[in-house]
BAFI-3210 file (N, C-alpha, C; in Angstrom, 3 decimals, decimal comma, padded with zeros to 6 digits):
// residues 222
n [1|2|3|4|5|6|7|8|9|10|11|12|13|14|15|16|17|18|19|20|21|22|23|24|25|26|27|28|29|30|31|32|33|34|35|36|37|38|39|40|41|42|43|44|45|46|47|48|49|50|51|52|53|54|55|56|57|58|59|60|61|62|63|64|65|66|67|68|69|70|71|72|73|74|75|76|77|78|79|80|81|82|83|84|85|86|87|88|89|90|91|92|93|94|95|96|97|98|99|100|101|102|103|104|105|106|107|108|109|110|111|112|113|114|115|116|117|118|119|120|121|122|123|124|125|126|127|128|129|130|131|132|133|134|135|136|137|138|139|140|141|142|143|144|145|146|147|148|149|150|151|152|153|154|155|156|157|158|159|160|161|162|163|164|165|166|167|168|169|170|171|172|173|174|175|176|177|178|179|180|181|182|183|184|185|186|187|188|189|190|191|192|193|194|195|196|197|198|199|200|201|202|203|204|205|206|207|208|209|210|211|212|213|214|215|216|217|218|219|220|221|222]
n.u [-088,589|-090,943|-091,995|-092,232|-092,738|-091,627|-092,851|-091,432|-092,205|-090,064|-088,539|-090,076|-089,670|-089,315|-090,300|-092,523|-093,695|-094,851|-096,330|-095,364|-095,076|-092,241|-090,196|-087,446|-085,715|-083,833|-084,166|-083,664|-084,039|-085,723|-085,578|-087,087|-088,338|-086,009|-086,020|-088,403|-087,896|-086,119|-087,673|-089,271|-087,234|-087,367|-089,763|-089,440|-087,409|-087,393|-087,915|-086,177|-084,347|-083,852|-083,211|-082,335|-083,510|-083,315|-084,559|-082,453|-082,079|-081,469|-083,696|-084,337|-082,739|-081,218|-083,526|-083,393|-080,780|-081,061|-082,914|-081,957|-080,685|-078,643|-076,479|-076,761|-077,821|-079,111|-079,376|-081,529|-082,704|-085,059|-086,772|-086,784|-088,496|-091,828|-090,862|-091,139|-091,327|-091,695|-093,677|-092,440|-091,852|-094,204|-097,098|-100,309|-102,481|-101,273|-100,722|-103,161|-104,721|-103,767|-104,152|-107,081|-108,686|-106,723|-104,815|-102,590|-101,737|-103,697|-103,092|-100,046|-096,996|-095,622|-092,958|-091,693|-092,528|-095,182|-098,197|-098,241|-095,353|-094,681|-096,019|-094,648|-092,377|-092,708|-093,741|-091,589|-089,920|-091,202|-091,016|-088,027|-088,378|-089,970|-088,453|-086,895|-086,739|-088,656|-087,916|-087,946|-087,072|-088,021|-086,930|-088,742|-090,905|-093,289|-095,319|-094,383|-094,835|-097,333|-098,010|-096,584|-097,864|-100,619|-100,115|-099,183|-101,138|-102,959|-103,758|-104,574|-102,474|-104,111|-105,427|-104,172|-103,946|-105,411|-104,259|-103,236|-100,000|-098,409|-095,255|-092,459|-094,138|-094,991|-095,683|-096,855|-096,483|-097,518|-098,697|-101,577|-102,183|-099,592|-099,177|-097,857|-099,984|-101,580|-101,617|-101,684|-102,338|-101,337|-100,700|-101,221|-100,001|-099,229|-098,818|-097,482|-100,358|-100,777|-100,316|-102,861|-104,567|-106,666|-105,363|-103,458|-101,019|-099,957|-099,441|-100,141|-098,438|-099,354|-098,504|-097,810|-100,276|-101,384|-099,818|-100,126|-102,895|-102,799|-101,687|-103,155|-104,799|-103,826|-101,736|-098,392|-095,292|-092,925]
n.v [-044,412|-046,430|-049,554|-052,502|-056,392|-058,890|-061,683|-065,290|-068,483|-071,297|-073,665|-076,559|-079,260|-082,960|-083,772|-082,099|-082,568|-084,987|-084,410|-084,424|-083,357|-081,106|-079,718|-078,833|-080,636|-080,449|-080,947|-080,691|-079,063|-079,962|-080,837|-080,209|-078,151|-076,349|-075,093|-074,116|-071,777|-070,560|-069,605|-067,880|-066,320|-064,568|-063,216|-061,171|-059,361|-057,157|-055,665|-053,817|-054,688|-053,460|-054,963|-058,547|-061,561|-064,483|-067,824|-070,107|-072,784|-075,314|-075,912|-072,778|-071,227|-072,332|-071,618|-068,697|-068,496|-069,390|-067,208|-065,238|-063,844|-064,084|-063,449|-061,157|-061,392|-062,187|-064,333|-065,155|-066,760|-066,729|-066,916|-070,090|-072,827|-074,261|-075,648|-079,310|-081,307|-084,365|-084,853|-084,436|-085,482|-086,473|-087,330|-085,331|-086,648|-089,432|-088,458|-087,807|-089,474|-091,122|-088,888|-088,390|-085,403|-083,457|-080,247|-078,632|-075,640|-074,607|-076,806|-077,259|-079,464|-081,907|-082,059|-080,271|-077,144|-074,919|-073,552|-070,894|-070,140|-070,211|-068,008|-066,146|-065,863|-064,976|-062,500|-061,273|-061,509|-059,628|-057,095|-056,832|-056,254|-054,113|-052,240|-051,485|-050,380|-049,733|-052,018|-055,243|-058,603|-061,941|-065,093|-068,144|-070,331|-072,237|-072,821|-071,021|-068,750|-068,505|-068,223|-065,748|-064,064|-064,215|-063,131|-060,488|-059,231|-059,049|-061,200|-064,201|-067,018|-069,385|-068,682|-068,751|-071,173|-070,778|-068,946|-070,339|-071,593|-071,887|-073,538|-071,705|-069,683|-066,126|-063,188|-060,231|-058,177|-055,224|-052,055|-050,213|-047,148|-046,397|-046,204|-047,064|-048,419|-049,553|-052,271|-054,593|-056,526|-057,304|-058,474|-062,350|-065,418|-066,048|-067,348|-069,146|-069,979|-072,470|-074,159|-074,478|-076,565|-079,100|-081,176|-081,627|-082,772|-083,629|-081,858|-080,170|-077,958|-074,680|-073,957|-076,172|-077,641|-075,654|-076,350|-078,805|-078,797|-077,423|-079,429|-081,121|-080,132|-080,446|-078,654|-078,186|-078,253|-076,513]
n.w [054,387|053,548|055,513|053,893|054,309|052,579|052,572|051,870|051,119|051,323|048,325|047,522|049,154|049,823|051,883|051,984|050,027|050,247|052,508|054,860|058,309|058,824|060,909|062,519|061,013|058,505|055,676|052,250|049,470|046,604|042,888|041,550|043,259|043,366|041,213|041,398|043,227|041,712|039,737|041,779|042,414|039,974|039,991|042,200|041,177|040,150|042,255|045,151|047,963|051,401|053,404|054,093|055,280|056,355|057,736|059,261|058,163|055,324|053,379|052,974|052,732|050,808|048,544|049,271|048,269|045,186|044,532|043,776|046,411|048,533|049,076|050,069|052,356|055,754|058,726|060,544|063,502|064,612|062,481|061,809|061,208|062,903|065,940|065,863|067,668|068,974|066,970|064,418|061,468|061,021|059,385|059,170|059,166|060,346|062,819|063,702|063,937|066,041|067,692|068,447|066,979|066,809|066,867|065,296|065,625|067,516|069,844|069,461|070,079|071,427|073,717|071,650|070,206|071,678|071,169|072,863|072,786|070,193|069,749|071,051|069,830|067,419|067,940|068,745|066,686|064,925|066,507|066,271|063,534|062,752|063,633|061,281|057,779|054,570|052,028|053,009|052,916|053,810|054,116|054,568|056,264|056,749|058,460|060,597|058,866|058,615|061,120|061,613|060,279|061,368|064,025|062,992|062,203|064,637|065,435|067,242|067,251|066,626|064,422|062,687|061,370|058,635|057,012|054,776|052,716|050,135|048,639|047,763|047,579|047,596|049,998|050,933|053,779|055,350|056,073|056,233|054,299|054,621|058,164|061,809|062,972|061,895|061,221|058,118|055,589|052,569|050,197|049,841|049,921|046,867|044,277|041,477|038,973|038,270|040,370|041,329|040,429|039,702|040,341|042,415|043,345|041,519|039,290|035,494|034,611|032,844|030,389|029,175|029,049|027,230|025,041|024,565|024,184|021,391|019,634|019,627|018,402|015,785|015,710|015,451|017,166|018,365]
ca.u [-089,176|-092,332|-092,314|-093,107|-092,220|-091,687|-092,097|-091,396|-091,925|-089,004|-089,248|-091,034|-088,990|-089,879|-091,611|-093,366|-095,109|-095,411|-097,390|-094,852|-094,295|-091,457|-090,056|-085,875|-084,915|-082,696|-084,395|-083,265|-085,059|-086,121|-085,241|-088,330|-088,145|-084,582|-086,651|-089,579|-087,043|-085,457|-088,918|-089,523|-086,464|-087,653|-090,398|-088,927|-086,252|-087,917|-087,690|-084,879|-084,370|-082,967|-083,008|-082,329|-083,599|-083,513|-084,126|-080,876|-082,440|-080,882|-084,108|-084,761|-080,973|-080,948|-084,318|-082,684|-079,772|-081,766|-083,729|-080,250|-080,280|-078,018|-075,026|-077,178|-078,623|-078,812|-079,361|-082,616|-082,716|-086,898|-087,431|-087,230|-090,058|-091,801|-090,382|-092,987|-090,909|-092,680|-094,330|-091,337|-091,457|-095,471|-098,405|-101,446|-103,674|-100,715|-101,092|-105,054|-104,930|-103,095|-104,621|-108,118|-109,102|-105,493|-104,816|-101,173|-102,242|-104,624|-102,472|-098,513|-096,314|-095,041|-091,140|-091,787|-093,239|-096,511|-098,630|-098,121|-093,882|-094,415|-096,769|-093,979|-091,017|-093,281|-093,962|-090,090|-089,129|-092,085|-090,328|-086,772|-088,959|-090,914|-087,490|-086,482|-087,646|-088,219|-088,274|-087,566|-087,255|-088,033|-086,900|-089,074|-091,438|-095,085|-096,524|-093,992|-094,949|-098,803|-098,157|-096,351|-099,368|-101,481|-099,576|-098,713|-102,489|-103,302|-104,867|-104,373|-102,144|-104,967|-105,634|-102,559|-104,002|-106,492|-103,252|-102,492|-099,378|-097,782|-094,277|-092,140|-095,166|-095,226|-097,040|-096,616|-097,118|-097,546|-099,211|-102,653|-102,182|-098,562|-099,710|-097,793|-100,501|-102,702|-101,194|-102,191|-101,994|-101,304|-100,614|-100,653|-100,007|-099,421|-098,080|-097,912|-101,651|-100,806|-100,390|-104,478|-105,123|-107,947|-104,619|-102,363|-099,817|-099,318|-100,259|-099,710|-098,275|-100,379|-097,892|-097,825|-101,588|-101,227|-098,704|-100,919|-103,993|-102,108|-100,967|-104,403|-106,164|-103,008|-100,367|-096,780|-094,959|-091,248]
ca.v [-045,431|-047,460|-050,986|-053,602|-057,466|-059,786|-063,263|-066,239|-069,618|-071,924|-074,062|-077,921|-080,405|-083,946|-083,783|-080,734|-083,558|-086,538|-084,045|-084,802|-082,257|-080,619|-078,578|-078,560|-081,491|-079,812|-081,269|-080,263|-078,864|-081,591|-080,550|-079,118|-077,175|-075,431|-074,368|-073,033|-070,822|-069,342|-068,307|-066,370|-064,977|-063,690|-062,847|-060,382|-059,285|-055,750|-054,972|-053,373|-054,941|-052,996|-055,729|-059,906|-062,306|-065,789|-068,747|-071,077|-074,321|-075,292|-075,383|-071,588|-070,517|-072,293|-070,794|-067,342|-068,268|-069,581|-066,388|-064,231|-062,569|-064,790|-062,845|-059,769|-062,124|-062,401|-065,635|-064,925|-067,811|-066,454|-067,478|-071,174|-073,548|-074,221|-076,969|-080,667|-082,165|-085,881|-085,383|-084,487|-086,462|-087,281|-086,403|-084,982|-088,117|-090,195|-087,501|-087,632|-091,081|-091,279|-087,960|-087,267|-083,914|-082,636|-079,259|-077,695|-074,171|-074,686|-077,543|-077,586|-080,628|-082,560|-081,805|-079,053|-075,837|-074,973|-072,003|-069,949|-070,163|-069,902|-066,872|-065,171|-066,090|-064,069|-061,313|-060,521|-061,152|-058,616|-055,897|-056,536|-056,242|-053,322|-051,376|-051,103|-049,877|-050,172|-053,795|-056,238|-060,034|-062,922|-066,479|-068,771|-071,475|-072,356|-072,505|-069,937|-067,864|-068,503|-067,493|-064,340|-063,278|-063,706|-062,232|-059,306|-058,637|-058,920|-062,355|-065,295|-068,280|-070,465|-068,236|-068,821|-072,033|-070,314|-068,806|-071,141|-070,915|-072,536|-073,531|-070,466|-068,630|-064,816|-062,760|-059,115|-057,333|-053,877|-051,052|-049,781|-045,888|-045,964|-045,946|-048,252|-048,551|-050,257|-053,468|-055,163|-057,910|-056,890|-059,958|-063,566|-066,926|-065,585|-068,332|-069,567|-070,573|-074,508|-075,000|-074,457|-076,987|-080,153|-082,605|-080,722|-084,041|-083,947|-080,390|-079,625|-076,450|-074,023|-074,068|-077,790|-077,427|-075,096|-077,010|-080,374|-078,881|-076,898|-080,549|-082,349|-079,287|-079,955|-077,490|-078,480|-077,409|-076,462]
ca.w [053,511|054,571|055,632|053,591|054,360|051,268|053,332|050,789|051,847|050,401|047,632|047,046|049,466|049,620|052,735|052,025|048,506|051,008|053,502|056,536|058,888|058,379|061,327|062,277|060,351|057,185|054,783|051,028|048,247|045,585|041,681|041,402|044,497|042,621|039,569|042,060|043,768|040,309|039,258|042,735|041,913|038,906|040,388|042,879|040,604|039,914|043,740|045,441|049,157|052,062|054,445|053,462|056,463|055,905|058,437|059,031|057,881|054,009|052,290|053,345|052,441|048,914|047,837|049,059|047,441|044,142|044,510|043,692|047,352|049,339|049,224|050,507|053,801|057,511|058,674|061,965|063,960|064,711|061,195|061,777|061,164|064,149|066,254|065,663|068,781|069,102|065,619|063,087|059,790|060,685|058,664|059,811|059,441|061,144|064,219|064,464|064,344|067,714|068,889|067,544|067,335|067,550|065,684|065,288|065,506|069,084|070,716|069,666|069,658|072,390|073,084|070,305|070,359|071,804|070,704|073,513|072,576|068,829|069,761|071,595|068,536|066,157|068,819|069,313|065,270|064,704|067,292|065,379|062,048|062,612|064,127|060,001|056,890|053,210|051,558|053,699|052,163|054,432|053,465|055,762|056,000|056,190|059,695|060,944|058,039|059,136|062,600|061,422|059,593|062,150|065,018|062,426|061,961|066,000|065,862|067,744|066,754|066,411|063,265|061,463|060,553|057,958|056,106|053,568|052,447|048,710|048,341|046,606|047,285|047,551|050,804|051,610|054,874|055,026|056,686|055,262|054,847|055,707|059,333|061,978|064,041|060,924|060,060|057,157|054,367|051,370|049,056|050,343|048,830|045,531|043,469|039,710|039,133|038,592|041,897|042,214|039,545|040,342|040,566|043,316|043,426|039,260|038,613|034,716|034,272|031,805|029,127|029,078|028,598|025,801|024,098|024,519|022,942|020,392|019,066|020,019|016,642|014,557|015,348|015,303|018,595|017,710]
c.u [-090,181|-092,067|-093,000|-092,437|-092,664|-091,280|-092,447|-091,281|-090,745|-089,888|-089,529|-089,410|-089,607|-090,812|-092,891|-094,512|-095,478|-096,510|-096,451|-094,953|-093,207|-090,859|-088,420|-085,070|-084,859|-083,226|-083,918|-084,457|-084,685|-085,648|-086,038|-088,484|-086,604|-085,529|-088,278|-088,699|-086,292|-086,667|-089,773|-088,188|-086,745|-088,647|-090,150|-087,975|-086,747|-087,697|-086,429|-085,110|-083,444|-082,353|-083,248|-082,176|-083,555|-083,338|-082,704|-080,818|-081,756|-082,063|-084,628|-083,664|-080,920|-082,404|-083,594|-081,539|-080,266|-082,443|-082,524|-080,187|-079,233|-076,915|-075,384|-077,499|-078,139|-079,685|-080,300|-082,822|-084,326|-087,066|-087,523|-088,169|-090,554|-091,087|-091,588|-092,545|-091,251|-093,244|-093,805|-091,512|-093,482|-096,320|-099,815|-102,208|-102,703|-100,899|-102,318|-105,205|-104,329|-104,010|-105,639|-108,570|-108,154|-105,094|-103,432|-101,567|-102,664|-103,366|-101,043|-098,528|-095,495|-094,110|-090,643|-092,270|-094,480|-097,127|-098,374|-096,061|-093,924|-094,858|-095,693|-092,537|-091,321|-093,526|-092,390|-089,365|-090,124|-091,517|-089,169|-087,488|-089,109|-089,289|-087,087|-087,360|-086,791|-088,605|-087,893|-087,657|-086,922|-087,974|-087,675|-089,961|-092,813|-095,667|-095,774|-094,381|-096,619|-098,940|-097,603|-097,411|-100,277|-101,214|-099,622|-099,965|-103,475|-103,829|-104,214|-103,105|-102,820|-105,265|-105,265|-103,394|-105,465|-105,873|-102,648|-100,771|-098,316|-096,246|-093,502|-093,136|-094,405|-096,254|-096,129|-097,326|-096,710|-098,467|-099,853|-102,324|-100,724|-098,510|-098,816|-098,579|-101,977|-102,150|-102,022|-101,647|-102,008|-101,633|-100,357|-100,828|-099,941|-098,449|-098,644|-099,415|-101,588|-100,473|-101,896|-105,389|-105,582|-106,461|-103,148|-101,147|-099,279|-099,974|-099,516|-099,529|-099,031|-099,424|-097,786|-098,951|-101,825|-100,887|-099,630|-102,346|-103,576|-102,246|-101,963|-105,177|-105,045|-101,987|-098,787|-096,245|-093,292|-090,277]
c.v [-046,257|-049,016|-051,820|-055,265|-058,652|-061,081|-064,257|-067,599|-070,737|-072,980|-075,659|-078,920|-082,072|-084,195|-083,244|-082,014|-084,379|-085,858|-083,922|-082,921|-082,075|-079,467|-078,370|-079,447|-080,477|-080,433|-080,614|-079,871|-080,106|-080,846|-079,334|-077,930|-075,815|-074,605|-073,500|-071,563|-070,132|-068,730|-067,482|-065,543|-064,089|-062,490|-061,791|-059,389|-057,928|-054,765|-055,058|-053,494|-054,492|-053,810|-057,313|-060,770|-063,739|-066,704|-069,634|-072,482|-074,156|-075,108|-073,646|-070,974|-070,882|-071,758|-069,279|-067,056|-068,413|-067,953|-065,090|-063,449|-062,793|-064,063|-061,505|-060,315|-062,163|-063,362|-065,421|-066,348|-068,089|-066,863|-068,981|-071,425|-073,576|-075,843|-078,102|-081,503|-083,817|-086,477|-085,078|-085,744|-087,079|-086,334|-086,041|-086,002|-089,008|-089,787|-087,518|-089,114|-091,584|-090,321|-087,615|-085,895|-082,988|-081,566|-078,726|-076,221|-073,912|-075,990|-077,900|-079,436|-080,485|-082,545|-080,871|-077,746|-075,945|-073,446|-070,708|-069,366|-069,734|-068,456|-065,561|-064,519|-064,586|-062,893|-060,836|-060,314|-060,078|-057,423|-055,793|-055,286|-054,505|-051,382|-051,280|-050,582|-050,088|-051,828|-054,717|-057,579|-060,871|-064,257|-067,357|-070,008|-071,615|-072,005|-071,497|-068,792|-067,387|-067,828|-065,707|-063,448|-062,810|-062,941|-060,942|-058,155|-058,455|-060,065|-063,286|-066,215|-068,433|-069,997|-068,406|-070,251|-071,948|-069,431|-069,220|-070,461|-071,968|-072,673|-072,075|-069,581|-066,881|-063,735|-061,451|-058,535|-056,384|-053,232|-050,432|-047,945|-045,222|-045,651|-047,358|-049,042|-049,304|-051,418|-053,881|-056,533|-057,574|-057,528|-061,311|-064,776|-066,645|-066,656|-068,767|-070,368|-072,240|-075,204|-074,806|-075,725|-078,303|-081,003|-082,124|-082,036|-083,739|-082,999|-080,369|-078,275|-075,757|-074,410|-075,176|-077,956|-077,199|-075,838|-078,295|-080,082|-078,362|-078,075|-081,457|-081,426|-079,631|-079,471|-078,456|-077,645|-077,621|-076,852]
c.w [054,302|054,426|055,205|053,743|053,609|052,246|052,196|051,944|051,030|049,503|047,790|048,166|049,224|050,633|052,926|050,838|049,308|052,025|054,869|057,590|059,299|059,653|061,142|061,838|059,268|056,055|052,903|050,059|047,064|043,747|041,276|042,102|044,032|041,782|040,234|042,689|042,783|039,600|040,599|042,807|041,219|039,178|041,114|042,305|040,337|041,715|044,289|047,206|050,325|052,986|053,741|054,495|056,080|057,073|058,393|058,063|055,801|053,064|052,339|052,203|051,136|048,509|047,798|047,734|045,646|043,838|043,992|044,814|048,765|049,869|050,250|052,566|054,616|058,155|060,165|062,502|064,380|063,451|060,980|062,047|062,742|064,354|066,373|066,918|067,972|067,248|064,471|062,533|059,433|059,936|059,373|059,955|060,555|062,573|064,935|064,485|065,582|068,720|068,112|067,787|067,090|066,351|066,165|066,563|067,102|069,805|070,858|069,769|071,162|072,584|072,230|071,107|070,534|071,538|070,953|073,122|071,254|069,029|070,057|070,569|068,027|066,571|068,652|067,866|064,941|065,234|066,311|063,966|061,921|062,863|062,308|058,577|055,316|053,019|051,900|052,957|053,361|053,642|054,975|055,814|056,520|057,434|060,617|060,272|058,291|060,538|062,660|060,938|060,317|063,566|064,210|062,442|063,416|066,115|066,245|067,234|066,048|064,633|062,442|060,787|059,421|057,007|055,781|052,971|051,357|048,777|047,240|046,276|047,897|048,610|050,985|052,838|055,105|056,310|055,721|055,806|055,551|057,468|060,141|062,922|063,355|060,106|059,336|056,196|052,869|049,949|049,931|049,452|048,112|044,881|041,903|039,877|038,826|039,489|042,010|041,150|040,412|040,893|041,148|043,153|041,818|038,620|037,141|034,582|032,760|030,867|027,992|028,418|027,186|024,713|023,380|023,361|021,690|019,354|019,028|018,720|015,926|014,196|015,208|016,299|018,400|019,186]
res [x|x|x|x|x|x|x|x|x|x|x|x|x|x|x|x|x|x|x|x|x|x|x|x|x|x|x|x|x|x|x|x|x|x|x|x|x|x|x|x|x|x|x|x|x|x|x|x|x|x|x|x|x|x|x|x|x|x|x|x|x|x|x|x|x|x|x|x|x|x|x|x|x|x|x|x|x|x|x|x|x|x|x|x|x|x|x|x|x|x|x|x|x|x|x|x|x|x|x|x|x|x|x|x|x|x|x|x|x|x|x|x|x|x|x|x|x|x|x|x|x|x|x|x|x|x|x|x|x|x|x|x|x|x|x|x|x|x|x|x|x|x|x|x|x|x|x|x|x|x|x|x|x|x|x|x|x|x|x|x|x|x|x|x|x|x|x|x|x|x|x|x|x|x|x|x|x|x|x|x|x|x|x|x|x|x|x|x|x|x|x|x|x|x|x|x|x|x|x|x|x|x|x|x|x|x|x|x|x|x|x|x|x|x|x|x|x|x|x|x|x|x]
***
């Protein structure tokens, strides 16, 4: 069977809406963050997974578990976020305002992880990875999930921070040509389209939309 790796990033915490960074504090998924993780269940729910990885951290483990594959999982300790040391709970503006210039991706975190360490994580869960086959499902999280990408594809760190990556989003990595000597990207960031809407903080979901103008010509909405 050929290798493909379904990495999901977990769903909507509170730090993840405030902006903080988010590395080995446990933070919880938020209400919303539950109901993002039962529609990438759904989402997935057609695919049949030989292998079920999931970081340790809780919001990783309840998306999995939200996602119906919990029971199937193996709990990779390489799938945690990266470590923010010094700058856990801060936001990017709070960070450049102390350190201008200062980029994750190119310079790491103080007491935390630094590029060259994250670089090596994603190098050694990549060897595990690559040793199996078939449909792999990763539960994991944003700038680990960025650095996997770009290690996966031969590029730098520094790169990772140019793979966006959506709450309860959706990325496959694959091999172009069945080949393992041609990584690739298959699908990334794939998420419900009202996360791309003008008002990312108070996105209306389409339906909502629908519903609203439906009722703005006349209709009656049961």
């Amino acid at each position: 069977m050929t290798l493909r790796l379904f990495l999901m990033r977990h769903g909507e915490t509170e730090w993840a809406l405030s902006g903080k960074h988010t590395g080995r504090a446990d933070v919880p998924l938020t209400e919303n963050g539950d109901e993002e993780a039962r529609l990438l269940g759904e989402r997935i729910r057609i695919f049949s997974f030989a292998h079920v990885l999931t970081s340790p951290l809780q919001r990783a483990r309840r998306t999995c578990e939200l996602a119906g594959l919990l029971k199937h999982a193996k709990v990779d300790a390489d799938l945690i976020e990266w470590d923010n040391g010094d700058y856990e709970s801060q936001t990017p503006a709070e960070i450049v305002a102390k350190r201008p210039g200062w980029n994750l991706f190119r310079d790491g975190c103080p007491n935390g992880e630094m590029p060259d360490q994250i670089s090596a994580r994603a190098d050694r869960l990549i060897q595990k990875l690559i040793a199996l086959d078939g449909n792999v499902a990763l539960f994991s999280h944003s700038h680990l999930g960025r650095v996997l990408a770009a290690r996966w594809i031969g590029l730098a760190v520094e790169h990772g921070q140019q793979f966006l990556l959506n709450t309860a989003s959706l990325s496959i990595l694959c091999y172009e040509h069945d080949r393992p000597d041609q990584p690739a990207i298959e699908l990334w960031n794939s998420a419900p389209l009202e996360r791309f809407t003008d008002s990312p903080a108070s996105p209306t979901p389409l339906y909502q939309k629908a519903i609203q103008r439906w009722e703005n010509e006349g209709g009656e909405a049961r």
